[in-house]
BALOBA-1460 file (C-alpha; in Angstrom, 3 decimals):
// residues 116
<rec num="1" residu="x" x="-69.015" y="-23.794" z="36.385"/>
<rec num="2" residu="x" x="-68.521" y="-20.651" z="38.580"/>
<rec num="3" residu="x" x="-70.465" y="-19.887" z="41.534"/>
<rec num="4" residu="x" x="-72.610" y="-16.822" z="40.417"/>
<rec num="5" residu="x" x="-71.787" y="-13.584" z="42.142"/>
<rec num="6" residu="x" x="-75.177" y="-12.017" z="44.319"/>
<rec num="7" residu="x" x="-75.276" y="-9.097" z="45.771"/>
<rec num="8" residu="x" x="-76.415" y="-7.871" z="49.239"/>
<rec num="9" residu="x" x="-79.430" y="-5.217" z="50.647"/>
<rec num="10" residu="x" x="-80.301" y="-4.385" z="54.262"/>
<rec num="11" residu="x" x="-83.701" y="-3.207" z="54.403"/>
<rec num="12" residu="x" x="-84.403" y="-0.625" z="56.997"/>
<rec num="13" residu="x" x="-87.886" y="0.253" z="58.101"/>
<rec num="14" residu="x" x="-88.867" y="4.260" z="57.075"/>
<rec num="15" residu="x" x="-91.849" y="6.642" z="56.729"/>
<rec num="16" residu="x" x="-92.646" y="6.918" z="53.071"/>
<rec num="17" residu="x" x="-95.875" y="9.307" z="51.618"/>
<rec num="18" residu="x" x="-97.571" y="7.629" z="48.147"/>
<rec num="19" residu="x" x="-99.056" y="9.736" z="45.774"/>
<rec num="20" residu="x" x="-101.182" y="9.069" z="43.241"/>
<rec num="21" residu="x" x="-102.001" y="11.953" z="40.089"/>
<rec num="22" residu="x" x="-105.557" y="10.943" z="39.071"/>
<rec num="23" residu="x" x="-107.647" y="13.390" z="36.849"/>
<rec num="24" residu="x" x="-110.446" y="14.423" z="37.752"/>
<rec num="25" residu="x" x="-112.664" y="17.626" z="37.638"/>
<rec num="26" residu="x" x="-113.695" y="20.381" z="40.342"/>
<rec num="27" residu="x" x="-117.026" y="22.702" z="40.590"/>
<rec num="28" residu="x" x="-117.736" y="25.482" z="42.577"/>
<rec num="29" residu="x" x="-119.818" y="25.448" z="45.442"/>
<rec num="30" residu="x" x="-120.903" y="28.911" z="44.479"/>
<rec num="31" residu="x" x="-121.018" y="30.738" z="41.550"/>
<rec num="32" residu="x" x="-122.801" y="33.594" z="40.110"/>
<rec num="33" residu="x" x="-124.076" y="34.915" z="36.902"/>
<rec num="34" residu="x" x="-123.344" y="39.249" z="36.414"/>
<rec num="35" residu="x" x="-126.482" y="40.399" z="34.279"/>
<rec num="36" residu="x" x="-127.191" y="44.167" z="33.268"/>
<rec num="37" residu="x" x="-129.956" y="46.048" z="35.006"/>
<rec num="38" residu="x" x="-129.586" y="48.994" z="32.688"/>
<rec num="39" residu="x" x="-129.848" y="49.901" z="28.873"/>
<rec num="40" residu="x" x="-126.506" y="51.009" z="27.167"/>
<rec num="41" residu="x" x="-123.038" y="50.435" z="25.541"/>
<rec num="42" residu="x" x="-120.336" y="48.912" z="27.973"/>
<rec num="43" residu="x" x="-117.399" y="50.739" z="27.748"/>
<rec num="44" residu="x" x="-114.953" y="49.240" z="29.723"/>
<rec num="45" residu="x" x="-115.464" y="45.698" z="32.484"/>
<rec num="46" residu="x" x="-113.769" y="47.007" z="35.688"/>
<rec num="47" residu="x" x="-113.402" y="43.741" z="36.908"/>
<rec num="48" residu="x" x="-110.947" y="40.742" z="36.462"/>
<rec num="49" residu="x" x="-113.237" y="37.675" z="35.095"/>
<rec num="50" residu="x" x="-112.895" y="34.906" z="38.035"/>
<rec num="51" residu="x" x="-112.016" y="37.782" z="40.686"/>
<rec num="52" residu="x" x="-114.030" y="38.403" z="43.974"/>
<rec num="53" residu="x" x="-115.962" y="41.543" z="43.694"/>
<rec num="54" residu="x" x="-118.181" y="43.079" z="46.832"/>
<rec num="55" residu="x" x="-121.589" y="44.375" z="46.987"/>
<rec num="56" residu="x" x="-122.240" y="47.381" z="45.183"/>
<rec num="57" residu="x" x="-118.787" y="47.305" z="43.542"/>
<rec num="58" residu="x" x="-119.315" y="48.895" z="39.989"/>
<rec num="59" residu="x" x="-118.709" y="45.822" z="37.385"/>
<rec num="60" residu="x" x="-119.164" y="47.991" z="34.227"/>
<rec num="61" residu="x" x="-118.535" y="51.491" z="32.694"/>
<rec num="62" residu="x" x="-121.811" y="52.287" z="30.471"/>
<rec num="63" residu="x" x="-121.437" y="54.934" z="27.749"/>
<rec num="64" residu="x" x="-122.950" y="58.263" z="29.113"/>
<rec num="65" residu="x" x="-124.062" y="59.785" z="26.052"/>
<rec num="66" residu="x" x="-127.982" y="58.306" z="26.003"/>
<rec num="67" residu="x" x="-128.563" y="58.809" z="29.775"/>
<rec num="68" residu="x" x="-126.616" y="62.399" z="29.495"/>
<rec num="69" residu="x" x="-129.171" y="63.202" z="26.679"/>
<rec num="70" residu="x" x="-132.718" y="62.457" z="28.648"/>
<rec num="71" residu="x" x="-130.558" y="64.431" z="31.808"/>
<rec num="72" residu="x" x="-130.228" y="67.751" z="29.315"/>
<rec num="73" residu="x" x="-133.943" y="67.081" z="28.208"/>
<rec num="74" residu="x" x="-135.116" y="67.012" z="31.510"/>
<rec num="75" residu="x" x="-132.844" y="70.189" z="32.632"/>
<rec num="76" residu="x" x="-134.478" y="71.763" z="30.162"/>
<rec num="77" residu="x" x="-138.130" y="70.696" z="30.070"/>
<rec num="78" residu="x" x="-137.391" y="72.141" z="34.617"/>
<rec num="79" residu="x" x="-136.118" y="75.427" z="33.119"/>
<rec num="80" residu="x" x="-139.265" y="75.937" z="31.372"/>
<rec num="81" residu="x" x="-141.536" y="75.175" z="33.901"/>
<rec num="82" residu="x" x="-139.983" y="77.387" z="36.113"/>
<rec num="83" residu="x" x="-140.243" y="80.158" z="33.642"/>
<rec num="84" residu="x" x="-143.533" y="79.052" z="33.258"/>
<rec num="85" residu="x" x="-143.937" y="79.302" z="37.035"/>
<rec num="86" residu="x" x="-142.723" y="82.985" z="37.347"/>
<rec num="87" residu="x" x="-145.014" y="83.842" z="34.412"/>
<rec num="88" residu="x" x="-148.159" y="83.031" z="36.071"/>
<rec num="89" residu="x" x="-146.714" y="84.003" z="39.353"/>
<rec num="90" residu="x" x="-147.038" y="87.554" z="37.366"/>
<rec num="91" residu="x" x="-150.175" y="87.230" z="35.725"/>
<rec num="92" residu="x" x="-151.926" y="86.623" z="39.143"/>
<rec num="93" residu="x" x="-150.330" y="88.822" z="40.708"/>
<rec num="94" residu="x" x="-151.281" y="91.964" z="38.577"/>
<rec num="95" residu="x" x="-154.352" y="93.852" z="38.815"/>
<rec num="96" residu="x" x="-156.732" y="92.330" z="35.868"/>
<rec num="97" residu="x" x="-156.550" y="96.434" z="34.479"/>
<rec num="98" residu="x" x="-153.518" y="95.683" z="33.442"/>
<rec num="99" residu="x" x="-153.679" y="92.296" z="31.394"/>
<rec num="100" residu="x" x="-154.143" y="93.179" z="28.485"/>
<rec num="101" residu="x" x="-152.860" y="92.263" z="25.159"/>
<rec num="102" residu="x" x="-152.205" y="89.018" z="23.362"/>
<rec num="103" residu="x" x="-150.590" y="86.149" z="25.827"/>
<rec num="104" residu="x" x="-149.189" y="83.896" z="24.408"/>
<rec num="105" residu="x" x="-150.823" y="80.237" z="24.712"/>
<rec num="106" residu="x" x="-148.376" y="79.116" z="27.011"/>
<rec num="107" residu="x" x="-148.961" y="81.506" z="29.649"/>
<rec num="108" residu="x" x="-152.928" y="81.773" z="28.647"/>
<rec num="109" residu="x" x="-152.660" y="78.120" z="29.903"/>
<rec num="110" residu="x" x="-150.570" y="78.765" z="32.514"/>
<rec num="111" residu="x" x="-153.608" y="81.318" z="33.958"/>
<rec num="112" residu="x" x="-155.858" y="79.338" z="33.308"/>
<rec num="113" residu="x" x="-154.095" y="76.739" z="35.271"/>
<rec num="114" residu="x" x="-153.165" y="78.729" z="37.916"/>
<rec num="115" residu="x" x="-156.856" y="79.935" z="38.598"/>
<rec num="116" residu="x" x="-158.704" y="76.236" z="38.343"/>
């Protein structure tokens, strides 16, 4: 029988880094929860979901219309107190000769108010 053939390797000494691919799962050390503080529709986020934001950086668009409905109502329950305003302003300012008439019971009140 033949001598078997064998082959030959030098081993040199090197630096070699193991790895090792485990799973495994990661949390957060901080996280944070974005809740409304006002009524409405949102319109549009202005925000990327899992992007910093800073403080007092706006997070949401809200539909106008509700909020720019009470701001007209309010414009216009000012404009008629100020017309109430200059009415009395008038009544009390004229000589009581020269009431006379019908008011009407807006600025009757208003008078009234004005004198109590």
């Amino acid at each position: 029988m033949p001598a078997p053939e064998v082959g030959i390797v030098v081993i040199h000494p090197k630096t070699v880094t193991l790895t090792a691919e485990l799973p495994g799962r990661g949390t957060p050390y901080r996280i944070s929860e974005v809740r409304p503080q006002v009524n409405g529709i949102v319109v549009k986020r202005l925000f990327t979901e899992g992007s910093e934001v800073k403080a007092g950086q706006p997070l949401y668009q809200i539909d106008p219309a509700m909020y720019r409905a009470v701001f007209e109502e309010a414009r216009a329950d000012l404009a008629s107190a100020k017309a109430s305003l200059v009415l009395t302003v008038r009544i009390k300012q004229a000589p009581s000769s020269r009431i006379t008439g019908v008011w009407d019971s807006t600025a009757s009140r208003a008078m009234h108010n004005s004198q109590a």
